[in-house]
C-alpha positions as CSV (number, residue, x, y, z in Angstrom):
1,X,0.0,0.0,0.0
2,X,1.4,3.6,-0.9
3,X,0.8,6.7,0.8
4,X,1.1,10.4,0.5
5,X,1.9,13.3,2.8
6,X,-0.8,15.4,4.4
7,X,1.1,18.4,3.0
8,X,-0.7,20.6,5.7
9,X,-0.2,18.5,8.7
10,X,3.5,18.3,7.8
11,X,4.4,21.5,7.3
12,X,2.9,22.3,10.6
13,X,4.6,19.6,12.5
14,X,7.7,21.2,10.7
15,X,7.3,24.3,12.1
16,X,7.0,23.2,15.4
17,X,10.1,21.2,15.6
18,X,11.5,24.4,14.0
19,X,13.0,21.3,11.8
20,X,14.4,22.6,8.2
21,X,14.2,19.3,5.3
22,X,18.2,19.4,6.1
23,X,17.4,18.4,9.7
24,X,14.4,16.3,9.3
25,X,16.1,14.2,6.6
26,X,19.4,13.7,9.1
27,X,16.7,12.6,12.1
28,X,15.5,9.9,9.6
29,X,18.3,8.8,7.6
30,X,16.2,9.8,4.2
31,X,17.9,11.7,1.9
32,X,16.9,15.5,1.5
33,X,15.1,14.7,-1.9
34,X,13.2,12.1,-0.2
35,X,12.1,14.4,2.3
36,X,11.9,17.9,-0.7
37,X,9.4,15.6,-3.0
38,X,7.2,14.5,-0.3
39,X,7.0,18.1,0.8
40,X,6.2,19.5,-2.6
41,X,4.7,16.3,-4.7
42,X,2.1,13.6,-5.0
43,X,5.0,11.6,-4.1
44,X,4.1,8.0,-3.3
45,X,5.3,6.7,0.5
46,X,5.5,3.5,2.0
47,X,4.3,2.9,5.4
48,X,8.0,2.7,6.6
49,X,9.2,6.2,5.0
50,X,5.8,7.7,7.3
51,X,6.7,6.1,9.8
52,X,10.1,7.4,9.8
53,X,8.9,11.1,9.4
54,X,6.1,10.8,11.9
55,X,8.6,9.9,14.6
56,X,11.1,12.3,13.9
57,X,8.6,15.4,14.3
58,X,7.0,13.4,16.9
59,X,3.4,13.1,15.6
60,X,1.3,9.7,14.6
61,X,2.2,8.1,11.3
62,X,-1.8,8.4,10.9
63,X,-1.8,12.7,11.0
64,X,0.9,12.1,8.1
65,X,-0.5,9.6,6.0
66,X,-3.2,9.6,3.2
67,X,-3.9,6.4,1.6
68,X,-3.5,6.1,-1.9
69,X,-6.0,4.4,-4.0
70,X,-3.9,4.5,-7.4
């Protein structure tokens, strides 16, 4: 199953960690274009990669994810 970003619940959880995409992608161990496309595209996530995001601005995987249907 594949997943997308809830672009608005991100970028808020963003901006309370005060996290730039330089920082957020050193917390996780994804590369900055990882984190820049799922910021700024319909880029397609696995639950893992969420996962990984989530903990690192210290939300649920659930206020990250949308579920794709494609």
């Amino acid at each position: 199953m594949q997943f997308n970003i809830n672009k608005n619940n991100f970028n808020i959880a963003m901006l309370k960690k005060g996290y730039t995409t330089r920082e957020l992608a050193k917390r996780t161990k994804l590369s900055t274009s990882t984190i820049t496309r799922a910021m700024s595209t319909n880029k397609k996530l696995n639950i893992k990669t969420i996962k990984k995001i989530a903990d690192a601005l210290n939300v649920d995987a659930d206020t990250l994810a949308i579920v794709n249907n494609d």
